[in-house]
C-alpha positions as CSV (number, residue, x, y, z in Angstrom):
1,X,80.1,84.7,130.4
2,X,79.3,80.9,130.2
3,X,80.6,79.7,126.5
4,X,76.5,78.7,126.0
5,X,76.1,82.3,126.2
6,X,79.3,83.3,124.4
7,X,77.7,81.1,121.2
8,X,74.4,82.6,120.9
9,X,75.9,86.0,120.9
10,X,78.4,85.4,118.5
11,X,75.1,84.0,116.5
12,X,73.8,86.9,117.0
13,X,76.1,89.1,115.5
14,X,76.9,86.6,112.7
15,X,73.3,86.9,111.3
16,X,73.9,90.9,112.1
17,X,76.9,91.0,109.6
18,X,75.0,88.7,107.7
19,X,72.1,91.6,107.1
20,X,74.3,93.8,106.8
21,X,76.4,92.6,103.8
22,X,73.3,92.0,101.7
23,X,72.2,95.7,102.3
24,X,76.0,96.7,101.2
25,X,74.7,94.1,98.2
26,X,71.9,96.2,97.7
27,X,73.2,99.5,97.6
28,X,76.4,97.7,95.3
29,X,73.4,96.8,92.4
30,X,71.4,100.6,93.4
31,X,74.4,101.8,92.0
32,X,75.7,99.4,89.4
33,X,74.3,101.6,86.4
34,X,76.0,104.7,87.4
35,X,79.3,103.2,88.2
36,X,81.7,100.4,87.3
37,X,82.3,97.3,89.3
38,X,86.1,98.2,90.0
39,X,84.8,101.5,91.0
40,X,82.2,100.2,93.8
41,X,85.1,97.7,95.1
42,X,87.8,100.7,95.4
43,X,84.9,102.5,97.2
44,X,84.2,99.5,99.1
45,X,87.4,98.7,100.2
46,X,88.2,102.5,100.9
47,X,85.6,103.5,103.8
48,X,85.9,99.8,104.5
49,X,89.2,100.4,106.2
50,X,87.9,102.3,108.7
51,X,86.5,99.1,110.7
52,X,89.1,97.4,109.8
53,X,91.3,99.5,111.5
54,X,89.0,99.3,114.5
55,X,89.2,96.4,114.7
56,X,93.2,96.4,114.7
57,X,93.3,98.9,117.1
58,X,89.9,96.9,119.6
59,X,92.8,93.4,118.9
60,X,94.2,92.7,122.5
61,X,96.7,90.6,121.6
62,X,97.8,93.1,118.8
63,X,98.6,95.9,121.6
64,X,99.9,93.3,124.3
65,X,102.4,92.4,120.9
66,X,103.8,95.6,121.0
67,X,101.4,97.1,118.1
68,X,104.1,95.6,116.0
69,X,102.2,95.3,112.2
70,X,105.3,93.9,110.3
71,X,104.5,90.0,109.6
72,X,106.5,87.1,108.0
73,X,103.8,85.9,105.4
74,X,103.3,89.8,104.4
75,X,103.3,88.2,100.9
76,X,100.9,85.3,101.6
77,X,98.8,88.6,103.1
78,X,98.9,90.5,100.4
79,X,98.1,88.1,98.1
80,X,94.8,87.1,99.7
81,X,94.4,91.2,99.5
82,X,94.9,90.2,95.4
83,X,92.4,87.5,95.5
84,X,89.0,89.9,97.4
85,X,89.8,92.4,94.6
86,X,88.9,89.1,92.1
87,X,86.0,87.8,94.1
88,X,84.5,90.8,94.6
89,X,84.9,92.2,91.0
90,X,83.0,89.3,89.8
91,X,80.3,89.4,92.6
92,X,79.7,93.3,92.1
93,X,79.3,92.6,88.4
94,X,76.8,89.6,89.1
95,X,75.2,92.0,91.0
96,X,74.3,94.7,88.4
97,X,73.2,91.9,85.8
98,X,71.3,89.5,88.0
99,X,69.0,89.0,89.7
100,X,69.5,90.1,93.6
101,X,68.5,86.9,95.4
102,X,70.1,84.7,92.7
103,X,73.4,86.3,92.5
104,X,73.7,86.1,96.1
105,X,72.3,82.2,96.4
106,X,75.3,80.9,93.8
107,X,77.6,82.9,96.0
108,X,76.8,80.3,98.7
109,X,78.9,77.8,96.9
110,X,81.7,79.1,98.3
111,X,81.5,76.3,101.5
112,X,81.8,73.5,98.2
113,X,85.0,75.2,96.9
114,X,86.3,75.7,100.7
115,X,86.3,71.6,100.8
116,X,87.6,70.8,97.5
117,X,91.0,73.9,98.2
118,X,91.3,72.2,101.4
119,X,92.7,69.4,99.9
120,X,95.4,70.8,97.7
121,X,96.6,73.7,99.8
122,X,95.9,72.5,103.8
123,X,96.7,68.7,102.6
124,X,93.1,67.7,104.3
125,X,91.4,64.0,103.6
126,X,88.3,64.8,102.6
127,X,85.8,61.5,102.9
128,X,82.8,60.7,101.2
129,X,80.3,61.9,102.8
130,X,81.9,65.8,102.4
131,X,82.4,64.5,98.3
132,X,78.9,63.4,98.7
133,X,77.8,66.9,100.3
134,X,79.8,68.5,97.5
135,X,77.7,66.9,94.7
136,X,74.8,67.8,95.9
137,X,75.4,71.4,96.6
138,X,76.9,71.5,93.0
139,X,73.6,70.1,91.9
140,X,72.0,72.9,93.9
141,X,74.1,75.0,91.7
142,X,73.4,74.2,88.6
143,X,69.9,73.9,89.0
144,X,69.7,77.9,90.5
145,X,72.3,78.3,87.0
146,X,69.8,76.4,84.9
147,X,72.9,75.7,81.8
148,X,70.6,74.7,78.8
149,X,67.5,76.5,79.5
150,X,66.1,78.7,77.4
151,X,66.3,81.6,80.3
152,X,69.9,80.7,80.9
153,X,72.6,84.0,81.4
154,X,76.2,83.5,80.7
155,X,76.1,85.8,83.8
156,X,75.7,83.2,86.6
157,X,79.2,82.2,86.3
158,X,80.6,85.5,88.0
159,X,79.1,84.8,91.1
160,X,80.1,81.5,91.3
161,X,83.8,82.5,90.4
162,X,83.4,85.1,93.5
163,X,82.4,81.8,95.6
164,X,85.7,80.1,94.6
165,X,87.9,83.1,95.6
166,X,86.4,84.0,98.6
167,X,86.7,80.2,99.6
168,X,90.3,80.8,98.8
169,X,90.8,83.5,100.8
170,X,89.1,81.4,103.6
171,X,91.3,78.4,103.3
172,X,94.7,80.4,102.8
173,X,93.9,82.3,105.7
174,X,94.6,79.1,107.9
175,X,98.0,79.3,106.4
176,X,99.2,82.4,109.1
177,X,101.4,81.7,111.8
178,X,99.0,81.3,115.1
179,X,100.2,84.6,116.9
180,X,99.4,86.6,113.7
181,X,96.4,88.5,115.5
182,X,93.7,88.6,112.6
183,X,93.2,91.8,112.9
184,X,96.5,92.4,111.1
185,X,96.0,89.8,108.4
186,X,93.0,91.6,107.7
187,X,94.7,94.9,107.3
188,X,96.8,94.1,104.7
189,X,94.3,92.3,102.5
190,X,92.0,95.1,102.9
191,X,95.2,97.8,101.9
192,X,95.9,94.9,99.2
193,X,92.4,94.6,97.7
194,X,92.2,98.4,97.6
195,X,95.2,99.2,95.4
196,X,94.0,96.0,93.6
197,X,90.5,97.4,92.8
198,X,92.0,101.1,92.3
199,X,94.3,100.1,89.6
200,X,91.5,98.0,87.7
201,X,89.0,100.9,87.7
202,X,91.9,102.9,86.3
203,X,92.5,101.1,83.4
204,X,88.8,100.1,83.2
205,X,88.2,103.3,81.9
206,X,89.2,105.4,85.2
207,X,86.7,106.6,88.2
208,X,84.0,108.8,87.4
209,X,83.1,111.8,89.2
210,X,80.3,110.8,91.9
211,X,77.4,112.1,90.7
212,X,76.2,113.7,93.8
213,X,76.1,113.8,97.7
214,X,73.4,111.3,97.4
215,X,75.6,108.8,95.6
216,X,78.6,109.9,98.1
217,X,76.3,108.8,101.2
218,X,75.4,105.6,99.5
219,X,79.2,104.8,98.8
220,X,80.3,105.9,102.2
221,X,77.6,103.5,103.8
222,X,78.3,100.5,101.4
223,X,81.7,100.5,102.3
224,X,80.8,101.1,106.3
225,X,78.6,98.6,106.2
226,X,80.8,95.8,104.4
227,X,83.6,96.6,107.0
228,X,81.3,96.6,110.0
229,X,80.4,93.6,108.8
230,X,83.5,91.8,108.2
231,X,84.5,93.4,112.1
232,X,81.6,91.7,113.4
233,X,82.6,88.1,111.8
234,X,85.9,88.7,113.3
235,X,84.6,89.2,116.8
236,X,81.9,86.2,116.3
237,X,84.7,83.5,115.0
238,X,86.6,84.8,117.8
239,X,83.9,83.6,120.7
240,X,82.7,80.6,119.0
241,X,84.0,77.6,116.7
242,X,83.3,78.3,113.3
243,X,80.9,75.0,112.9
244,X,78.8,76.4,115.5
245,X,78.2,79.9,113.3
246,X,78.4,77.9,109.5
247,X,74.9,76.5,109.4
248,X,73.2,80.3,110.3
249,X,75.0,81.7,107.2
250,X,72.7,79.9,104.7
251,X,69.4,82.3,106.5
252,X,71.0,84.5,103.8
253,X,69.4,82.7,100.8
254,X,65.5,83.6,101.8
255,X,67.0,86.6,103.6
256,X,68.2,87.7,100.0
257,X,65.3,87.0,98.1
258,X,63.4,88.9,100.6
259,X,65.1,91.7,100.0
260,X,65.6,91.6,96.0
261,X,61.4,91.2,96.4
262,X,61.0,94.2,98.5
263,X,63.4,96.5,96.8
264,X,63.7,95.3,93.6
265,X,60.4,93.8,92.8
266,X,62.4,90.4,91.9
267,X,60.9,86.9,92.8
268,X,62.8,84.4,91.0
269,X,60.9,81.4,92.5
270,X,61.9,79.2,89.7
271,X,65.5,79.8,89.6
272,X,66.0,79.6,93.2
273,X,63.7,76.4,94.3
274,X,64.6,73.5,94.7
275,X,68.0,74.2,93.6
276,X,69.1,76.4,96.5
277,X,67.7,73.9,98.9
278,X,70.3,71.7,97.9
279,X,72.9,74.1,97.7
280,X,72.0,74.8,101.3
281,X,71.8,71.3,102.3
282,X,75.3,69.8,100.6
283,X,76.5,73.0,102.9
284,X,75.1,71.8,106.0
285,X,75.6,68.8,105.3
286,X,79.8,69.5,104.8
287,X,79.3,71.4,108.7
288,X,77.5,68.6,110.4
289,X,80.6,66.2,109.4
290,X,83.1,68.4,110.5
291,X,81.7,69.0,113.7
292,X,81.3,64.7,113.9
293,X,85.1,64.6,113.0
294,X,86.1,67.6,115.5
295,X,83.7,65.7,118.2
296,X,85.4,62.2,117.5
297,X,89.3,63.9,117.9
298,X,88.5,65.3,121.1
299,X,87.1,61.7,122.4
């Protein structure tokens, strides 16, 4: 397959897992009133195993390896395991107090923090045109947050919390020795996050019973459908530079408040416009001077 082709597949199925975690996001704030944050995450992280392992066991390199599944940075591993228990606990709860599209469209910060950690913990230079980016996706931010308004929430700092610890995880994922198949990685922060989320709902006030086979096929295909997901971001990064798959991540703003309208009967027009344009665009903008740096190296 010609690497042309190889990119617009793996855009393909990055707008797939794309869909896929908003409808986990949907059925997360369906059942947000019957159960707890910490409860949907265990859940979550639970069936989500079962891609996961897939995806171990579909890892060529893993099996060439000698299926071998003991790593030096088991601790670095396990820690980013720690730090999905935190970003999604925050992003859950944003979820069952927000509004679906705007929850979702502060998320998208996540690119701004990945810049900013980059320095600190990869020792990057970051110029200013990616400060410059920065600032304007933060203004993006706080205009979708709208601090001093009179319809301002208190809320809208979760899922902007969940946007620095998944760009966290991101950027301490570059940390792994190079014959670390990701697959592996991937196992123990999902084994991580679950014990993580288990013990929070436990002294959250423990798990509830499910309240019935109707909630158990939800749960089941929120947690399918978040693994899946991540399974197919795995395969996509894998086929593809990461630059090339960055700028098709943002369809998930109007993709979000698409769906909030249609299932939720939300249409927060005002919160949302202009400022997630801008968060869109400082995003873009960080992408489009990567990929000039990465083009200039390789000159």
């Amino acid at each position: 397959m010609h690497t042309h082709d190889r990119t617009g597949l793996a855009i393909i199925l990055s707008l797939i897992a794309l869909t896929l975690f908003d409808g986990m996001g949907l059925i997360i704030k369906h059942l947000s009133n019957e159960y707890s944050a910490a409860e949907l995450a265990a859940w979550r992280n639970l069936f989500g195993l079962l891609p996961t392992l897939a995806a171990l066991w579909s890892s060529r390199a893993w099996r060439l390896g000698g299926q071998v599944l003991k790593i030096r940075q088991w601790k670095l591993a396990l820690l980013r395991g720690a730090i999905v228990t935190f970003a999604q606990l925050f992003f859950y709860i944003s979820l069952g107090l927000m509004a679906f599209a705007t929850a979702s469209t502060i998320s998208y910060a996540t690119a701004l923090f990945t810049t900013a950690l980059a320095i600190p913990i990869l020792g990057e230079r970051v110029g200013w045109v990616r400060w410059s980016a920065v600032l304007v996706g933060f203004i993006g931010v706080i205009m979708v947050m709208q601090p001093g308004a009179e319809g301002f929430s208190p809320y809208a700092f979760f899922p902007l919390a969940a946007a620095a610890f998944y760009a966290l995880v991101g950027v301490t994922a570059r940390l792994f020795d190079n014959e670390v198949p990701s697959a592996v990685v991937n196992l123990y922060s999902s084994f991580s996050s679950l014990v993580g989320a288990a013990l929070i709902a436990y002294f959250w006030g423990g798990f509830r019973s499910v309240a019935s086979t109707t909630d158990m096929g939800w749960i089941i295909l929120m947690g399918g459908l978040g693994g899946t997901a991540v399974l197919l971001l795995v395969v996509s990064y894998r086929m593809t530079e990461q630059s090339n798959l960055a700028p098709f991540s943002y369809f998930g703003i109007p993709l979000s408040f698409v769906l909030g309208w249609l299932f939720f009967n939300e249409a927060p027009w005002i919160t949302l416009f202009p400022g997630g344009i801008l968060l869109a665009a400082g995003g873009l903008l960080i992408v489009w001077r990567e990929r000039l740096q990465a083009k200039v190296n390789s000159d």
